[in-house]
Phi, psi and omega in degrees: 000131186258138213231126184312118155290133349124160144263341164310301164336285178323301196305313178298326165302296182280350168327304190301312220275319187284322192301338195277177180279150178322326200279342173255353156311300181314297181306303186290307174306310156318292177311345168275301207257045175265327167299025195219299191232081180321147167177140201290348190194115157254166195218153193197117182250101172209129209284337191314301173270098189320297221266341175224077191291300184277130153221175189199142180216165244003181222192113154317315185271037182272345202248003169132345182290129192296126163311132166307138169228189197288329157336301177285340178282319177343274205326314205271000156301323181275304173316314194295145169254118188284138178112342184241063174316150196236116158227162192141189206263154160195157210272114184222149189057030179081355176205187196271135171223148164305105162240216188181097151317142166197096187261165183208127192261038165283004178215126123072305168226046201059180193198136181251130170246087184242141200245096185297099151293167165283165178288127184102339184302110170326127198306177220222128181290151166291327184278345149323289150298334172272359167270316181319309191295336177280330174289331178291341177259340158324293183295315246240300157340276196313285229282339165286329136340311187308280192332309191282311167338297204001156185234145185326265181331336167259358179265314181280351168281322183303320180289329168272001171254004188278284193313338191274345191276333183304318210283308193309322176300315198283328178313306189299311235240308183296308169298317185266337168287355185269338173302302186300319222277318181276294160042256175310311180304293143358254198308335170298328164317103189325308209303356173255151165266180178060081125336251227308300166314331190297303196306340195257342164305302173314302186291326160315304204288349169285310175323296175323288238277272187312347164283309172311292208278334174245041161236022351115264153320307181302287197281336158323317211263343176275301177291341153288181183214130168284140202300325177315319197279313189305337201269320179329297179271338140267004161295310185335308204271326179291323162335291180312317205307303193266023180278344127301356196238152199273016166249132164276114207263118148249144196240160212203078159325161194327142164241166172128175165274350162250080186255334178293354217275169162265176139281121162312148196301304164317326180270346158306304171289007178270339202257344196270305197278013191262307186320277213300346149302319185269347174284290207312318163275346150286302188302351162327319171274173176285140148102000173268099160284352190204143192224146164224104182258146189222155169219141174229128178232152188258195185278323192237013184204117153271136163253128195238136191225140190228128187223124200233133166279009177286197203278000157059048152235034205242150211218170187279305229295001189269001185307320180255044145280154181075223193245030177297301189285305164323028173242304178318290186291354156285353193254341182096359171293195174176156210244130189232132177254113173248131191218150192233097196293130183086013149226028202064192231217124165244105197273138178235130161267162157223100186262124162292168181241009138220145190300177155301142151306336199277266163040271163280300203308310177300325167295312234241068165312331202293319194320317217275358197296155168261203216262327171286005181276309124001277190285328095017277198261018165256322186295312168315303190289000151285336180085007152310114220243169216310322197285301203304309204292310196310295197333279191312332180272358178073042190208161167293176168313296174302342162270326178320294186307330172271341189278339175309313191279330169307325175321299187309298197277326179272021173222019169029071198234186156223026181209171166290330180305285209306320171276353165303309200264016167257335150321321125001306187269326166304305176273000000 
């Protein structure tokens, strides 16, 4: 039975849903719309977040049953029309179940919300669904904000665990085609016998092989931003900026011999909020009339450049106010000013498209923690004491207590306070 929200209700359910730590939206955003759309498990494919597009809370495999995974969310991710949820049945948790689709294109290349029933569960009413779709663009805005803000110190953990999930997929994808490929090779040998067993072996280990690579494919397409769309979506943001103003914004899409390429997430949203800080100190000056931004990419780098016709009098010092030059340098870039008096100012960011290691490690105390670790020491720094943190994370007390003490020691502190306020400090 399902229980009617109020809009006052409603607005206060999302209050409560955004206000939580990044790592407890998805739980807490389930627990409002199980009272709307009962339902045993959600799950959320979402592009916003290089290193962790999937997550999922409650568990189908709670009875013995295989976890949903990011695989099975693709299709409907792909399939889905945002602004319309979608229910019926598709294969999620290893076998076909009643769910309810719910996309939202607020983020970069969309973001999928899906919510797994029970079998026999009453189809879900529109109003039901059009509140879901509205917390869900709700959310999935607030988690791009995140993105694009981002403060340097959640940017370089974000970036270093984007790069550590990249290398661990390809190593791993690397390791099992050189497996099927011996295999195959095997099995491809006149010299055995039982044709008919050789032939059906082969055709598994091809199937496999072709599932590898385009799962694979898959995850390429969730943590990247292809670089055109990403330059796209800072036309977006720049475009308002100069609609009242007597300077003419010209813009000069990807160039290069990678130009086709994708960007890791990050770094897209970073070169978009690095761009959009340094145009605002160019029209600061007098005498400018015509900005011209550009991005250009190599095998190992972007490079973003805003070139001005002003008066070539711009100085480094409004350059490191705010969080530009820290956003760089979290990224592992860095900024170069060429300025030619009376004829203007060529501003360059150069982001690497993978971090430095030194880099991170000098941003990032944080870096060596894992992710439930991560998720953990944001309830501390909330001031949540051991009951609370199990509740909200779905764990016991006693796992609260061993991740605290890992916590402790690997950021070699001795108190709780002392890792709250280094968190703090981080973030």
């Amino acid at each position: 039975m399902t229980v009617e929200l109020t809009a006052t209700d409603a607005l206060l359910a999302a209050h409560d849903v955004i206000r939580q730590p990044l790592g407890a939206i998805l739980p807490r955003l389930s627990q409002v719309l199980d009272g709307l759309i009962p339902h045993r498990a959600a799950a959320e494919l979402s592009t916003h977040c290089a290193h962790s597009p999937f997550k999922r809370t409650g568990a189908p495999e709670a009875d013995g049953e295989p976890p949903v995974t990011a695989a099975e969310l693709a299709p409907l991710l792909a399939a889905g029309v945002a602004g319309r949820p979608w229910q019926g049945r598709a294969e999620v948790g290893g076998a076909e179940r009643p769910v309810v689709a719910v996309r939202s294109d607020a983020t970069p290349r969309g973001s999928v919300l899906v919510l797994v029933r029970d079998e026999g569960a009453a189809p879900a009413g529109e109003p039901e669904l059009a509140l879901a779709q509205v917390l869900w663009d709700l959310v999935t805005s607030h988690f791009d904000r995140f993105a694009s803000e981002a403060l340097p110190g959640a940017l370089a953990r974000s970036r270093a665990a984007a790069d550590t999930r990249a290398r661990v997929t390809a190593e791993l994808s690397n390791a099992h085609a050189a497996a099927l490929s011996g295999v195959l090779g095997v099995l491809r040998s006149r010299s055995l016998d039982d044709a008919t067993a050789r032939a059906t072996a082969t055709d598994l280990a091809v199937s496999a092989l072709i599932e590898l690579r385009a799962a694979s494919q898959r995850d390429r397409t969730i943590a990247e931003e292809p670089a055109f769309e990403a330059f796209a979506r800072l036309a977006d943001v720049l475009r308002p900026m100069l609609r009242h103003s007597t300077v003419r914004l010209e813009l000069g899409p990807p160039e290069g011999p990678d130009a086709t390429r994708g960007l890791p997430g990050d770094v897209a949203h970073g070169a978009r909020a690095v761009v959009r800080a340094l145009l605002l100190v160019i029209l600061d000056q007098e005498r400018v009339s015509r900005v011209h931004v550009g991005w250009s990419l190599t095998e190992h780098e972007l490079r973003a450049t805003l070139r001005d016709d002003g008066p070539g009098l711009l100085d480094a010092c409004p350059l490191g106010a705010g969080s530009v030059i820290d956003r760089l340098e979290a990224l592992g870039g860095r900024l170069d000013l060429d300025t030619v008096r009376g004829w203007g100012t060529t501003l360059t960011a150069t982001i690497p498209l993978a971090v430095p290691e030194s880099s991170v490690t000098a941003l990032d105390p944080l870096r060596e923690l894992g992710e439930r670790e991560v998720e953990v020491l944001t309830h501390l720094a909330l001031g949540h004491r051991n009951r609370q943190i199990a509740q909200e994370l779905h764990i016991s007390e006693s796992t609260v207590k061993f991740h605290v003490a890992k916590i402790l020691n690997k950021l070699g502190v001795g108190s709780r306070g002392e890792a709250a306020a280094l968190f703090h400090r981080a973030a």
